[in-house]
N, C-alpha and C positions, 0 to 999 in steps of 0.2 A: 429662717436661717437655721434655726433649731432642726428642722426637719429634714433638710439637706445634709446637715452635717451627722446627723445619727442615719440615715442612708448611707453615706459614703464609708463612717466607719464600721457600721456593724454589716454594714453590704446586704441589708435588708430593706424595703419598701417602706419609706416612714407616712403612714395619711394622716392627715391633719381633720379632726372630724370637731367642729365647732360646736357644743352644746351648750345652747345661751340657755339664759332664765333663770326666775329666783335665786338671784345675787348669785349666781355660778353656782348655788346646790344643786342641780340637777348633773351636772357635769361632773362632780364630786362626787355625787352618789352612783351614778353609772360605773366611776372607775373604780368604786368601795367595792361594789357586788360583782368586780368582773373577776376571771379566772388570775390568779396569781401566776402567771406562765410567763409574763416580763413582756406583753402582745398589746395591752391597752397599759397605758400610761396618762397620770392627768399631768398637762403644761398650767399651773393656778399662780398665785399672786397672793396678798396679803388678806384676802376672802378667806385662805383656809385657817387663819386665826381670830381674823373679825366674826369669822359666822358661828362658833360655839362661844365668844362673848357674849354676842348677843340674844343668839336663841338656844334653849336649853331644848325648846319641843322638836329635835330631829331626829332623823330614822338611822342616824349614820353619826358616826365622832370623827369628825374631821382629826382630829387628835390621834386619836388610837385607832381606826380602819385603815391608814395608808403605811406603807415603806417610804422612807423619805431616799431618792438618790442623791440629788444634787439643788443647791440655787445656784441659778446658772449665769442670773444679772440683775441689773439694778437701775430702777429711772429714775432721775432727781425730778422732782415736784419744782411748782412756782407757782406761789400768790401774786394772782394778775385782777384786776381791777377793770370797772370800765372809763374807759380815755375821757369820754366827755364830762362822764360828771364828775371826775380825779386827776385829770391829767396833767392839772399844775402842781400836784401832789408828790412829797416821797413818803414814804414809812410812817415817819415821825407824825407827819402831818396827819396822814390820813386818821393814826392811831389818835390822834385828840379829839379828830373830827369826829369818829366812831363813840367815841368815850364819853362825849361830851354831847351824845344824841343820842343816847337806848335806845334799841329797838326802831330807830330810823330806817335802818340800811339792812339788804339782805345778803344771803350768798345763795349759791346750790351746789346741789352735790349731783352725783350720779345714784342715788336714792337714798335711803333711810337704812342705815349699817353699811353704808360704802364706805371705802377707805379716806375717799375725800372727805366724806359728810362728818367721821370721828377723827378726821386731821383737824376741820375746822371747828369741830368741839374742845379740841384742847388749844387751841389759839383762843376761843373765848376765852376760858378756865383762863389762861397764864393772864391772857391780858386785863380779864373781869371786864369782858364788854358783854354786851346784850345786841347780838347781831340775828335776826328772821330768817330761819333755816326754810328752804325752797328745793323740797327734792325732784330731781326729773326721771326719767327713764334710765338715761345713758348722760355718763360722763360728759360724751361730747352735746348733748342737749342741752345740759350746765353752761357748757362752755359759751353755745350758740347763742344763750338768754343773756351770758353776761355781753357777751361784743352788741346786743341787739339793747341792753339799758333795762331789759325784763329784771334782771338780778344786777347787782351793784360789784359781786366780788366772787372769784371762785378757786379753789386748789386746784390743780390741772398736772397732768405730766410734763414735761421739760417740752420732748419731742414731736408733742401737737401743740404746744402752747408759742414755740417760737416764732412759726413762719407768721400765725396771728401777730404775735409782739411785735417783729419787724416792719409786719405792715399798719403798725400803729392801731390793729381794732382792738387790741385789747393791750395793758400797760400793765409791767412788771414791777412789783414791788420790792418781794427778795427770793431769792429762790433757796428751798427746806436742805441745803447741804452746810455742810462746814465751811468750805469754802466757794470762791463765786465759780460759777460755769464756763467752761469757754465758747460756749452757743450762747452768752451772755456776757461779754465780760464787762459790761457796765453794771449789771444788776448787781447789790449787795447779800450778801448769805444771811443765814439764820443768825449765823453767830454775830455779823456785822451788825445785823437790825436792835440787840440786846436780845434774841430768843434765842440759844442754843438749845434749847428742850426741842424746838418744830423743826430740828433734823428730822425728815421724816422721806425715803425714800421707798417707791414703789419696788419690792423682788419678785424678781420669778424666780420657780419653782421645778422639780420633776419629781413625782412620787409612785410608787407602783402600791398596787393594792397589799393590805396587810395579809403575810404569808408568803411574797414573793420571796422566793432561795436566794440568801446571800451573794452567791455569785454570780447570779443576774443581774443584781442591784449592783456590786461591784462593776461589771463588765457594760452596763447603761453608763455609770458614773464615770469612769475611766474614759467612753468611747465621749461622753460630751467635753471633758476637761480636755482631752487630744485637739478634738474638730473647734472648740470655741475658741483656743488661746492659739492659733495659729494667726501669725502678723495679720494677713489678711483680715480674717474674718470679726478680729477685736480693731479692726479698723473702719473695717463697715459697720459695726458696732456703734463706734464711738462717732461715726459721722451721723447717727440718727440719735445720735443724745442718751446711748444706753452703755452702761457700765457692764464690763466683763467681769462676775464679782462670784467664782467658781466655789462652792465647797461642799467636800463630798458628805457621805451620804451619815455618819458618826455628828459630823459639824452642822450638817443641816438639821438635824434631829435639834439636835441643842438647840439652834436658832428660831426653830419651830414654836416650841416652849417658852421661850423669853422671849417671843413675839407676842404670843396670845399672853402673855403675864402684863406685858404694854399694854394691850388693847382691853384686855378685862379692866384696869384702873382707869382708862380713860372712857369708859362704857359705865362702869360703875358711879365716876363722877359726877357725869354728866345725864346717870338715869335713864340712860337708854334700852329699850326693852323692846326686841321684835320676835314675835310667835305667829310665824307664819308657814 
């Protein structure tokens, strides 16, 4: 949607060119070293503040290489469980059962310094449980292990987690907002479970490489706030579970900062350290 809608307004060709691997660094560093000309732009996520918490050994500062334009939106999370061995379960319960069995039960993540794998560090941390972290390849891997019994519990996005919920392979506990979902509205919130701290929502991002001319960045950031806040498209939006949550390129900056200040204390906590 992103790509269609900076097509139509900038009335340029937008390609979507997908550079997987090590945790989106390679993707990140592509768009550090490209030409500042406003022609490569990275689409990132909360990778670009989890990955200099955790590794200090890279070629590139997520931090200070890029122009920040725009976050452009926001997915709510939800702690889902597997139905068979929780499914008589809510919250409450489960929390005693976990509590009252260290190191019994496991989760996964989508690997080791994914945004899931340090959401479900600071749900230990608040709760002081001792739960068997299980990292896999890819989120949805996590996700596969938890509905198949391999893993007991996992953070997941809203928008692939549902269709699973509804079909009962996997069971929702609360989901990481303030308030409940309305792709959920029986599941309870963060705040409802007693965790207001595991508000934790996935954003996205638009940044051009460090040096790109202000009026680039202005005229990127302008053309996506036009194309994304149009009835339409914050409707298809909002019908795949994602928040239209627009701000430009001054307030992204900010946001950028006080993310990784998040994520450094919850990396730090919990000791987390990856040099790869």
């Amino acid at each position: 949607m992103l790509a269609e809608t900076l097509t139509r307004e900038l009335g340029e060709a937008v390609v979507i060119e997908n550079k997987s691997g090590a945790g989106g660094r390679i993707a990140m560093e592509h768009v550090a070293r490209s030409q500042p000309d406003g022609y490569t732009l990275l689409l990132t996520s909360p990778t670009l503040t989890i990955t200099p918490a955790i590794n200090s050994n890279l070629r590139f500062d997520p931090l200070t290489d890029f122009a920040p334009i725009a976050k452009v939106s926001e997915v709510p999370n939800v702690f889902v469980v597997n139905p068979q061995k929780f499914g008589q379960m809510d919250f409450n319960a489960l929390r005693k059962q976990i509590t009252s069995d260290p190191g019994k039960f496991s989760y996964g993540s989508g690997g080791a310094g994914s945004s899931n794998h340090l959401a479900f560090e600071k749900f230990k941390a608040l709760t002081n449980t001792d739960i068997l972290h299980v990292p896999y390849q890819g989120a949805s891997q996590a996700v596969t292990a938890a509905v198949g019994g391999q893993i007991d519990m996992v953070i997941n996005g809203l928008p692939n987690s549902v269709p699973l919920i509804k079909g009962k392979q996997l069971k929702a506990m609360f989901v990481l907002t303030p308030e409940r979902q309305p792709l959920l509205p029986d599941v309870p919130s963060a705040v409802e479970v007693g965790l207001p701290e595991m508000v934790i929502t996935t954003w996205y991002g638009v940044l051009a490489p460090k040096g790109t001319p202000k009026a680039i960045v202005d005229k990127v950031a302008g053309a996506i706030e036009r194309g994304l806040s149009a009835p339409k498209v914050r409707q298809k939006l909002a019908d795949n579970g994602i928040d239209f949550a627009y701000s430009g390129p001054e307030a992204f900056s900010a946001f950028i900062k006080a993310d990784y200040a998040d994520w450094k204390k919850v990396v730090t906590e919990a000791a987390i350290n990856i040099q790869n």
